[in-house]
C-alpha positions as CSV (number, residue, x, y, z in Angstrom):
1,X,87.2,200.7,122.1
2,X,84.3,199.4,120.1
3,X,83.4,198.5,116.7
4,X,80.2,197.8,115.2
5,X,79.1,195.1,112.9
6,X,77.0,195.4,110.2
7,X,74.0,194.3,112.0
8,X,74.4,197.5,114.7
9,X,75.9,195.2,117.8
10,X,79.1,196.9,120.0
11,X,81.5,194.4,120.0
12,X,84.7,195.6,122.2
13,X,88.3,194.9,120.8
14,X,91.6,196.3,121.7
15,X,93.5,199.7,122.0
16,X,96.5,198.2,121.3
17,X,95.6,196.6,117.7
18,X,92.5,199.4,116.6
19,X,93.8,202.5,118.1
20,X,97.2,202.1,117.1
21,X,98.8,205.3,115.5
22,X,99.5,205.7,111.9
23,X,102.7,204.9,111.4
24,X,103.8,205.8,107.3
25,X,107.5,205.4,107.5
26,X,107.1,201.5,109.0
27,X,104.3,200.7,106.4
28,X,106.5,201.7,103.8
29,X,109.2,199.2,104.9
30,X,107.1,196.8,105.7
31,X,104.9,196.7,102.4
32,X,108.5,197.0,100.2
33,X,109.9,194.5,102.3
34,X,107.2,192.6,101.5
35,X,106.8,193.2,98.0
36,X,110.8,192.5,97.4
37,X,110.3,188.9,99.3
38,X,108.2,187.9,96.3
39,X,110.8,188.5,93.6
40,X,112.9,186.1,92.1
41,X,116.0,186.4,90.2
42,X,116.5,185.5,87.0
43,X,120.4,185.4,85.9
44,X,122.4,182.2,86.8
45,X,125.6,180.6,85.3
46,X,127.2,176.9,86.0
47,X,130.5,177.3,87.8
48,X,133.2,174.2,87.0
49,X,131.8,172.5,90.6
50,X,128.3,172.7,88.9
51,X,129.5,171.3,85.2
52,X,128.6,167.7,85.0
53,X,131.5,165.4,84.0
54,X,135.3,166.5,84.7
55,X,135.4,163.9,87.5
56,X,138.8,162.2,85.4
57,X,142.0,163.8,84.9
58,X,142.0,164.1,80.9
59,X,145.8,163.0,80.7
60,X,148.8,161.9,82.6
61,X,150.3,165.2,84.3
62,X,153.9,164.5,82.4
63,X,155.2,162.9,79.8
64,X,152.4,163.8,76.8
65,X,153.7,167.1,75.4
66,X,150.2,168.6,76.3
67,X,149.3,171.6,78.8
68,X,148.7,169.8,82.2
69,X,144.7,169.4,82.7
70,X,142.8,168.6,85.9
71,X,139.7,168.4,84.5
72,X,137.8,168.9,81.0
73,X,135.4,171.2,82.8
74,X,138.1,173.8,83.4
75,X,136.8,176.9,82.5
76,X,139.4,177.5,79.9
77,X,137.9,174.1,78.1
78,X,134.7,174.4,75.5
79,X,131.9,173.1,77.6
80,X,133.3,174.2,80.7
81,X,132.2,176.1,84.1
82,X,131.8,180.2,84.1
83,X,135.4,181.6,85.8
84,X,133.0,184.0,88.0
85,X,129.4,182.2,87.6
86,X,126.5,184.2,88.3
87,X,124.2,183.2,91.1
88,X,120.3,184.4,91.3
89,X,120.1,187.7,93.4
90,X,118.5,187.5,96.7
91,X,116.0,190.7,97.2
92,X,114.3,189.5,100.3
93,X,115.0,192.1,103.3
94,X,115.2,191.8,107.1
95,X,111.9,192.1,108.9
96,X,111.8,192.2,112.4
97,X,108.4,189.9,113.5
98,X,107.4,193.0,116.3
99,X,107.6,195.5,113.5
100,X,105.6,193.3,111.0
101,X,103.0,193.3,113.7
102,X,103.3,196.7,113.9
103,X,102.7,197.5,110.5
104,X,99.4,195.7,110.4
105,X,98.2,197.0,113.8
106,X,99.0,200.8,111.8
107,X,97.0,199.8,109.0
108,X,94.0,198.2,110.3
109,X,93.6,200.7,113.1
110,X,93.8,203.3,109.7
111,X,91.1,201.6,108.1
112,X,89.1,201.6,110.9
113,X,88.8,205.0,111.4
114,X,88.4,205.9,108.2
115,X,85.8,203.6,107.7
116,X,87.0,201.2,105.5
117,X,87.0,198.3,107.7
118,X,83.3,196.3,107.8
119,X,82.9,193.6,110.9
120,X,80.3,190.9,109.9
121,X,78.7,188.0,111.8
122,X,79.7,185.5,109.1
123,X,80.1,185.3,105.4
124,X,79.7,182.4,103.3
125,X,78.6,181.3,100.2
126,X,75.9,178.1,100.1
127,X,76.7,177.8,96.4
128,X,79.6,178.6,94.0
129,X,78.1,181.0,92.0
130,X,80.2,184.2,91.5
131,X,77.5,186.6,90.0
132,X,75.8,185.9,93.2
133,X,79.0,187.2,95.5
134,X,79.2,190.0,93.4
135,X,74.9,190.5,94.5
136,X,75.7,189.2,97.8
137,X,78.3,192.0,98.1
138,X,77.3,195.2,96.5
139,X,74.0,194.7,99.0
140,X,75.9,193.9,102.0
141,X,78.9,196.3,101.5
142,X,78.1,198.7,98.8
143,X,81.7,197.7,96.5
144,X,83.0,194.7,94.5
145,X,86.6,196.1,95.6
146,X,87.1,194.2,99.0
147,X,89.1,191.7,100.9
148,X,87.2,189.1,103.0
149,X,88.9,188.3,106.2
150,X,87.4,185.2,107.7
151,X,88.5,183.1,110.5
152,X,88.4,179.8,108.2
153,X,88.0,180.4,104.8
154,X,84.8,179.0,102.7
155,X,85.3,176.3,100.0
156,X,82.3,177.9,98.1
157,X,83.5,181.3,99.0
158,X,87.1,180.9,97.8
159,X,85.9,179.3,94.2
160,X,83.2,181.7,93.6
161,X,85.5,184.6,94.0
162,X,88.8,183.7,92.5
163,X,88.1,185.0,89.1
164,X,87.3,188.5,90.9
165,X,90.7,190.0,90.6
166,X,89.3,192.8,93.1
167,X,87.7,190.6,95.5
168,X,90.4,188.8,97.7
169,X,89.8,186.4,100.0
170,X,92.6,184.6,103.1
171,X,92.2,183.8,106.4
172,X,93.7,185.8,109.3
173,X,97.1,183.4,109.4
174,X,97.6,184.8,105.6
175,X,96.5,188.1,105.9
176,X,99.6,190.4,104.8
177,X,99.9,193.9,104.5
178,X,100.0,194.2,100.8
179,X,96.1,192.9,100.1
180,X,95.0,195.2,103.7
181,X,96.3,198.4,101.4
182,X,94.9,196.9,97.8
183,X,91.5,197.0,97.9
184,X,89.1,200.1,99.0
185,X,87.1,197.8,102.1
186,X,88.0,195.1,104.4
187,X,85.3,192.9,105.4
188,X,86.1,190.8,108.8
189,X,84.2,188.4,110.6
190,X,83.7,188.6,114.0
191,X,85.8,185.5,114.7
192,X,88.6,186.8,112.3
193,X,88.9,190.2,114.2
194,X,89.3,188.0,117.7
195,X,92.0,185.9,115.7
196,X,93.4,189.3,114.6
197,X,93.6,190.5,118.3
198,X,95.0,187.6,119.8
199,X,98.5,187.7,117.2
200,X,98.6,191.0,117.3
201,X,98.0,191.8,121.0
């Protein structure tokens, strides 16, 4: 199949990544799969192995009078480890790599044929200026709500758009399906969507 730049040149790309089918129920995993990886948990308690100190047996085990102690960090001791400690939760999920590829073949093959996805010779800043993105974009793509796909991302590009919170900006290598789904236009470079085809080919 074929897509066409901004400039009105054909460039052919694959079937396989552009034409793939819509797949809802993958996306779905994929993107809360994704979204749980980022989470962090919060609750944690010292057990006695995590206690500092406790290394010497307080007393003799006979002889004193005294409850035999192993160890002042006992849990039964003030200042000792949690019987049943609590460890951070884990919330990261099992993703297959050929159905994470799968997932972003769905969406940008979705995006593509609604019309959401713009393919550009290049974009690049010459200065970091961010009112002159925001100039640079609504002429070029009509929305400041847009993630810029390049091959290599731009030093001048990055800093003038990072206090956009609509306007995202990663190279192909960090392109997840989260930001393909956020924003209301993708803007790729030609180089990018070759990138693109090669990993997900």
């Amino acid at each position: 199949m074929e897509l066409k730049t901004q400039t009105g040149e054909a460039i052919t790309v694959s079937d396989t990544v552009f034409g793939a089918e819509y797949n809802e129920p993958l996306i779905h995993q994929i993107v809360t799969a994704y979204m749980a990886a980022g989470r962090s948990g919060t609750k944690a308690q010292k057990s006695k192995a995590m206690v500092s100190g406790g290394g010497k047996k307080p007393w003799k085990q006979k002889g004193t009078g005294r409850a035999r102690a192993g160890s002042i960090r006992s849990p039964l001791w003030r200042g000792g480890g949690k019987t049943f400690a609590a460890v951070p939760r884990d919330f990261s999920q099992k993703v297959n790599k050929k159905m994470y590829r799968g997932a972003i073949r769905s969406i940008v093959a979705e995006l593509s044929r609604k019309g959401h996805l713009v393919v550009a010779d290049a974009f690049a800043m010459t200065e970091v200026k961010t009112q002159s993105l925001i100039a640079k974009l609504n002429a070029e793509v009509g929305t400041n709500d847009i993630l810029l796909v390049l091959d290599a991302v731009d030093k001048n590009l990055f800093l003038s758009a990072r206090n956009l919170h609509k306007v995202g900006v990663c190279d192909v290598e960090a392109l997840n399906p989260v930001a393909l789904l956020r924003h209301e236009k993708v803007l790729m470079t030609k180089e990018a969507v070759k990138k693109l085809e090669a990993w997900l080919a």
